[in-house]
C-alpha positions in Angstrom: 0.0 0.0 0.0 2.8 2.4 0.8 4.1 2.1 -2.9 0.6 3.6 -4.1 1.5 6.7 -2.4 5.2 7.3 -4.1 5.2 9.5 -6.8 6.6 7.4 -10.2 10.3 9.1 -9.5 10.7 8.5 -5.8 9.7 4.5 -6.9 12.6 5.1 -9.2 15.0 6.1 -7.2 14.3 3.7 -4.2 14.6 0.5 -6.9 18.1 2.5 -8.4 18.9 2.4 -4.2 19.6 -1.2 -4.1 23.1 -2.1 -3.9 22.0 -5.9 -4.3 20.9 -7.1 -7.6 18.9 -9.8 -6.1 15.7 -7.9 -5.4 16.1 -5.9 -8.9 16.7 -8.7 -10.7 13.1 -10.6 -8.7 11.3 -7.4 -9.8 12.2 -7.8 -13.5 11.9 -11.1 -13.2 7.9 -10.6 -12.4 7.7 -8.5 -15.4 9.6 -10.9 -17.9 12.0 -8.5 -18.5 16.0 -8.5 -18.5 17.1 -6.1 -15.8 18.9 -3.5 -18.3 15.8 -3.2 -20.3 13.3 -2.9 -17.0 15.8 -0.5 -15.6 16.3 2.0 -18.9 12.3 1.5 -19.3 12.2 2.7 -15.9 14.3 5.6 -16.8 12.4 6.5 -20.1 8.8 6.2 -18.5 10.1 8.6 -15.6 11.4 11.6 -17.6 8.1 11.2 -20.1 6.0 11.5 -16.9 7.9 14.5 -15.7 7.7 16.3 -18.9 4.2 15.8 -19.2 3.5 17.1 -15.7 5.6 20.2 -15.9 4.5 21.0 -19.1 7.5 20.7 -21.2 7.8 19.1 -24.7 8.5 15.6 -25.8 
């Protein structure tokens, strides 16, 4: 429930946080992903969502 109440960027930075690769690695795991391409999607969807919600353009 707590995760429902981060903003997209602070969910970002707390999954960049883990020094481990064991629980990034789960979490891409659950979205049948490699972990480069769940962590540079991750990337991509967070600087589209800020640009949309300050405005700026694409």
């Amino acid at each position: 429930m707590v995760l429902e109440l981060l903003s997209f960027g602070t969910l970002y930075n707390l999954f960049n946080q883990f020094v481990d690769t064991t629980p990034k690695l789960a979490i891409a795991n659950h979205f049948h992903l490699a972990l480069t391409v769940f962590n540079s999607w991750m990337q991509s969807i967070n600087g589209v969502r800020n640009k949309c919600a300050h405005h700026d353009r694409l």
